[in-house]
N, C-alpha and C positions, 0 to 999 in steps of 0.2 A: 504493500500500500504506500511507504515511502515514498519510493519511483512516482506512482499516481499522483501523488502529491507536492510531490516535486515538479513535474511537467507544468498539473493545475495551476499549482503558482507563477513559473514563469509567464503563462499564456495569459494568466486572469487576472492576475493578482498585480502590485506594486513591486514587488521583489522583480517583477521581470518587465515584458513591456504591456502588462494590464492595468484595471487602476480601483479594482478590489481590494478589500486589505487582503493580506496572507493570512491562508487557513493553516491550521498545526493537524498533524496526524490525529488528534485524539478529538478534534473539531471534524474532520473527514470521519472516522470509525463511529461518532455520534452519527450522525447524517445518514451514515451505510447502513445506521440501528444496530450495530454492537452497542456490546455492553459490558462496562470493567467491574472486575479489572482488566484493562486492555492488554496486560504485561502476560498474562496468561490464556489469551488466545492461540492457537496453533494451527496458523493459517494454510500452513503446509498440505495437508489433506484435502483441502477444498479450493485450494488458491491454482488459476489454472491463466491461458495468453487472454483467455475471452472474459474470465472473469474480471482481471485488469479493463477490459475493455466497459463491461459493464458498469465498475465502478466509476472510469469516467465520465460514462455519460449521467449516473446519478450524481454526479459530484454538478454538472453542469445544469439540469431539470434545476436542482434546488437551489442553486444560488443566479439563476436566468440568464445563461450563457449560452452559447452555441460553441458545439465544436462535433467531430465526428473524430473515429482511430478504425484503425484497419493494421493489415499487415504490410509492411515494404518490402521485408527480404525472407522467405520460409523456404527454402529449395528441399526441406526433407520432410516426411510424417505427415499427418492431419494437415489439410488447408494448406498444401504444400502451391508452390508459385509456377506452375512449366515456363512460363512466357520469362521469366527471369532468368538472367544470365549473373555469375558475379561482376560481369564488367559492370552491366546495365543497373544492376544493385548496389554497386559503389558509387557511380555517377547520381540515383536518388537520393542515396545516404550523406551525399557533400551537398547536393542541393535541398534537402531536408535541415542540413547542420546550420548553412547561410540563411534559412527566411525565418523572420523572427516569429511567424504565425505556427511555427510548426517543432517537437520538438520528440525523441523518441527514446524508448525504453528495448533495453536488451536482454532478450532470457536466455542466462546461457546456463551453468552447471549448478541447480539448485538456488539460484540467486536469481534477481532482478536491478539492473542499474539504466544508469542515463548516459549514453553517447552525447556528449558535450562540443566536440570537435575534432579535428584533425590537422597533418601535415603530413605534407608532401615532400619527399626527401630524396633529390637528385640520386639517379645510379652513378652518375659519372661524378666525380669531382669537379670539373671543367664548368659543368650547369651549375654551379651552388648559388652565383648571383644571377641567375639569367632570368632571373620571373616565372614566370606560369609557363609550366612543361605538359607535351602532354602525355597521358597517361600511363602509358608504355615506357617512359623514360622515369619516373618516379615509382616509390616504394612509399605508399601509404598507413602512415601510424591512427589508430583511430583512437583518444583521448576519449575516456569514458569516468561522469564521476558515479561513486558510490555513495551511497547512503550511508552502509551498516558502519559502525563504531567499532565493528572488530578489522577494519579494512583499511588503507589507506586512502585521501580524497579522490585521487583522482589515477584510476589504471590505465597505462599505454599499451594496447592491443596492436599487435603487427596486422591488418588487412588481410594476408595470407593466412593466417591464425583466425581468424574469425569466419573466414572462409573454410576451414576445417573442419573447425567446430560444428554451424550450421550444417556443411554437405555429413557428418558421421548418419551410421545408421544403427541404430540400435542392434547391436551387444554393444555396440563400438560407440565411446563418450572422447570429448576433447573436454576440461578446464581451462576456460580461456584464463584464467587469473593463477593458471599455473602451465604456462605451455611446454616450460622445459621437460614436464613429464610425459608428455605427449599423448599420441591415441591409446585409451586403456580398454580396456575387456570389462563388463560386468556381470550379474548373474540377475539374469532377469528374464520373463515370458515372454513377453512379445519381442519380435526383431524387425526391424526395417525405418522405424517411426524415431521421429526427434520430433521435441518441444523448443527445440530451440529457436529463436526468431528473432528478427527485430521490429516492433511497429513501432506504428507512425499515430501522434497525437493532436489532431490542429488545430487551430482556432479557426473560428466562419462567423461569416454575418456581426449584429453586433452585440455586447454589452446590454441586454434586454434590461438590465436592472437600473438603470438610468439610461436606458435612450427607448427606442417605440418598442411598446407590448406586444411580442411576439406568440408568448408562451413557449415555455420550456422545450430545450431537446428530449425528442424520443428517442434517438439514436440508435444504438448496436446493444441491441435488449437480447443477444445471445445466448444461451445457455451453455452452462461451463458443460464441456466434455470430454477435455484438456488437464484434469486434475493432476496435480504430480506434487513435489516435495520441495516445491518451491519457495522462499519465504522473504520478507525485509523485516528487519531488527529495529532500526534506528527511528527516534524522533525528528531527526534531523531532515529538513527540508533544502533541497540543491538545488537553484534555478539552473535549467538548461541553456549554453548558450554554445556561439557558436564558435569557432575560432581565433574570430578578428576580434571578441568581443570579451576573452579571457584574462 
């Protein structure tokens, strides 16, 4: 729910470029209709990509926003992408990190965080001051921040790493926050399927709560089907942003 709430705020809120006050996690888990103590919830059983999705859009209905989320990059398992390429999925994912209407949440190895931005890092030495290269000639870092208090602010993800991770198929898991270990093995039922992904969260239309009465988004009222052991820890809220903007 962090992630969630982290997004919300940058899009709605004053922390980023809305002009809401900032909600706190236990202001969002009110709203969801939990009930504390919040610290002993275990979100993990029931927490799934679409449930995320869901709580967006209710975080949006009740305080009169519009926004919508989907997926931008799922190449494996449930809801997977054909039409997606990773070229063409890194090309979203930098023009996702630059608009400030838009901002995204990554489920990679029982975790959920926020892709903040990126760099672009000549192969050649010769290109270090030449500007904008294009893609073929550069190695792609993807700057991701984290919520949980057991983690550091902000993890740097190699692009071909994250591309790993998503393409595995279940027995086979990648830890992006551990890549040195590489592809592991698990012991589990099903094979073929990954949860991992990344979506896309946006803002649309306007600020219903001071400007014209629209009435609430209905949005991606989904049903979770996606359940896994997925979890966020922290109270801490991390506006998303983009590169130039860190």
């Amino acid at each position: 729910l962090s992630s969630v709430v982290s997004c919300w705020n940058y899009l709605f809120s004053t922390l980023g470029v809305g002009r809401l006050p900032p909600i706190t996690q236990e202001e969002a888990l009110t709203v969801l209709h939990f009930k504390p103590p919040y610290s002993e919830i275990r979100f993990g059983p029931f927490t799934g990509n679409h449930t995320l999705m869901k709580w967006f859009t209710r975080l949006n209905a009740h305080y009169g926003v519009s926004g919508r989320s989907t997926f931008l990059y799922k190449p494996r398992g449930r809801n997977l992408m054909h039409y997606m390429t990773k070229e063409q999925a890194l090309i979203s994912i930098k023009a996702a990190l630059r608009c400030p209407r838009t901002t995204l949440i990554y489920h990679c190895s029982n975790h959920y965080f926020c892709p903040i931005g990126f760099e672009d890092t000549p192969k050649n030495a010769i290109n270090a001051y030449s500007g904008e290269l294009p893609q073929e000639d550069v190695d792609t870092t993807i700057l991701i921040g984290d919520t949980s208090r057991t983690n550091h602010s902000i993890l740097c993800a190699k692009w071909k790493d994250v591309v790993t991770d998503l393409n595995c198929g279940s027995p086979n898991f990648f830890n992006i926050r551990h890549p040195e270990k590489g592809v592991f093995t698990r012991r589990v039922k099903g094979t073929g399927g990954n949860l991992h992904c990344i979506m896309k969260f946006c803002k649309t239309g306007l600020d219903t709560r001071f400007e014209v009465d629209s009435g609430p988004l209905s949005g991606d009222e989904d049903v979770d089907d996606e359940s896994d052991h997925s979890r966020s820890s922290s109270n801490t809220s991390l506006s998303s942003v983009d590169n130039s903007k860190a």
